[in-house]
N, C-alpha and C positions, 0 to 999 in steps of 0.2 A: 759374241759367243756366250750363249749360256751355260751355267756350270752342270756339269756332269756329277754331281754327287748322286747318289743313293742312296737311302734312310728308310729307318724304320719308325714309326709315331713314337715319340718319345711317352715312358707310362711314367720316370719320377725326374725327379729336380736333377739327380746326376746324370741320367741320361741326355736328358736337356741339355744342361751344361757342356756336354762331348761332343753334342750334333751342332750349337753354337760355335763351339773351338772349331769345327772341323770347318764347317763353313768360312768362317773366319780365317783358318790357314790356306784357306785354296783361294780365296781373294786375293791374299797377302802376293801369294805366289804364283797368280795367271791376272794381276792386273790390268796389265795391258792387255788380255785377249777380251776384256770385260765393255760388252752394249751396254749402254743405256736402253732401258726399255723401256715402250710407247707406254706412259700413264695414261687412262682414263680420265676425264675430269672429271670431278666430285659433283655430284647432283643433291647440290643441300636445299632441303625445302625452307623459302624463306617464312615468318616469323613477323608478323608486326605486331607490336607491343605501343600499347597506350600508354600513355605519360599521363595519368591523373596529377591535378595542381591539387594542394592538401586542403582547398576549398569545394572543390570536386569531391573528395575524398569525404568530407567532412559530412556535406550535403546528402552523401551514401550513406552512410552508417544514419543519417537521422534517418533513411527513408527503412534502412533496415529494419531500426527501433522503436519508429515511432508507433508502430500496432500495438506493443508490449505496453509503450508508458502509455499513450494511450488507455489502454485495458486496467494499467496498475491505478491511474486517475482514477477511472470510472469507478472500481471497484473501492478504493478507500470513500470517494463519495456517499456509494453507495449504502457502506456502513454506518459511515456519518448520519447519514440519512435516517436508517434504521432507529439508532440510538434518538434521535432527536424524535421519532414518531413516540418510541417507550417513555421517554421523559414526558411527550405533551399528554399522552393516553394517563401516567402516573399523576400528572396535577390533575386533569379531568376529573379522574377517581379520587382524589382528596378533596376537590371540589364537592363535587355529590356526597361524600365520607360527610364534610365541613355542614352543610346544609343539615344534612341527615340528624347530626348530632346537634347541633342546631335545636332544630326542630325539636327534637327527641327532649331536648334537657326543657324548651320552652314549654310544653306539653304537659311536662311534670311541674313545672310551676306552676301556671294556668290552673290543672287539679288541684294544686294545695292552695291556690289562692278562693279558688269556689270551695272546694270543701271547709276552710277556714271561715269563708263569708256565710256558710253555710250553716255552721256549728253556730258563729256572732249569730246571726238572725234567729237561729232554736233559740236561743238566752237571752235574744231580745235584747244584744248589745253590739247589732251592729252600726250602728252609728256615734259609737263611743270614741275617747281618744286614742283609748289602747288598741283598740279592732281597726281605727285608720293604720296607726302606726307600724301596728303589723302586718297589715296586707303591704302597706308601701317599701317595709323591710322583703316579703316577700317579691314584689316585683324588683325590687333592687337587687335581689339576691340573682334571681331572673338573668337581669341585664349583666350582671357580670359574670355571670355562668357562662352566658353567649361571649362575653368580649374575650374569655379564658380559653373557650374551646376554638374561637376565631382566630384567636392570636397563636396558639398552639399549632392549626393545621397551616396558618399564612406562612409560618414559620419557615414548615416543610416546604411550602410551594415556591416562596421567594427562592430558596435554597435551590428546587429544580428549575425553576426560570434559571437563574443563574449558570447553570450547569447547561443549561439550551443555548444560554446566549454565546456561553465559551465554544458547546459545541456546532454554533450556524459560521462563526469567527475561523473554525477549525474547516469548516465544510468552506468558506470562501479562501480560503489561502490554500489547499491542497497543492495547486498547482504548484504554487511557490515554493510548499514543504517539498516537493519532488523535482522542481527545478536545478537545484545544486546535486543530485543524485544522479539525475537521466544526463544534465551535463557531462559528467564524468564518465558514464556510459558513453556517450558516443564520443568522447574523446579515445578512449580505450579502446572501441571500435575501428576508428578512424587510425589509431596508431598500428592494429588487426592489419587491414585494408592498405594501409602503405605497406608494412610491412612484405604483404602476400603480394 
């Protein structure tokens, strides 16, 4: 037997509350006249769910990542790269600078040595001791004007060799400098991934 109440949709909490008791007391009180009534089965749609092992797991997050590190490799390379062309382009140009002035300071000896030899021959003393002497002070002077201006720009250049060879050392280890980094990423990833 089904129960005979009549109700109206509960609108608050107390209402609720009354139609609850009421049903409740007519249970209490027509138990015995009370069917069981035919349930329905539940039609639950079933759900398979993968079981990733955290090597699985792990193996995903690198496949997620590895475009990124990837891209982030490439990109510090790249820079690398860059800087090492500016430094060899800067020795080139101090090279050519080196020569230049070179040249330039040799030039100006050269003139003072002919015009010196020049003056000696008017006076008809150039084959004297003092006209050798100082023509040979003059090319001496020469020679270490060049070994000054050479040593001066070698100076700079060693200095940027140096700075090349730290930075080809920086360009071959990238990998490595971003290995303990991308590591952690996809651990973090991977702990993402289980988690979800």
């Amino acid at each position: 037997m089904n129960a005979n109440i009549t109700y109206t949709k509960p609108i608050n909490k107390s209402e609720l509350i009354n139609l609850l008791k009421t049903i409740r007391d007519y249970y209490i009180h027509h138990k015995d006249e009370f069917v069981k009534p035919n349930l329905l089965p539940l039609e639950l749609y079933s759900r398979n769910m993968v079981i990733y092992s955290d090597e699985q797991l792990r193996e995903r997050a690198k496949i997620i990542l590895r475009a990124g590190q990837v891209t982030e490799i490439f990109n510090k390379k790249e820079e690398i790269s860059i800087l090492i062309e500016k430094k060899k382009d800067a020795v080139f140009t101090l090279n050519l600078k080196k020569e230049s002035a070179i040249e330039s300071s040799n030039n100006f000896y050269l003139e003072k040595y002919d015009k010196y030899l020049s003056e000696a021959r008017a006076r008809g003393t150039e084959f004297s001791e003092k006209t050798s002497n100082n023509l040979s002070l003059i090319l001496q002077e020469k020679q270490e004007k060049a070994l000054e201006i050479e040593g001066k720009y070698d100076e700079q250049i060693a200095l940027l060799n140096s700075e090349i060879d730290l930075l080809n050392e920086n360009y071959n280890s990238v990998s490595e400098y971003f290995l303990e980094k991308h590591n952690a990423e996809i651990e973090t990833k991977t702990f993402e991934l289980k988690e979800n």
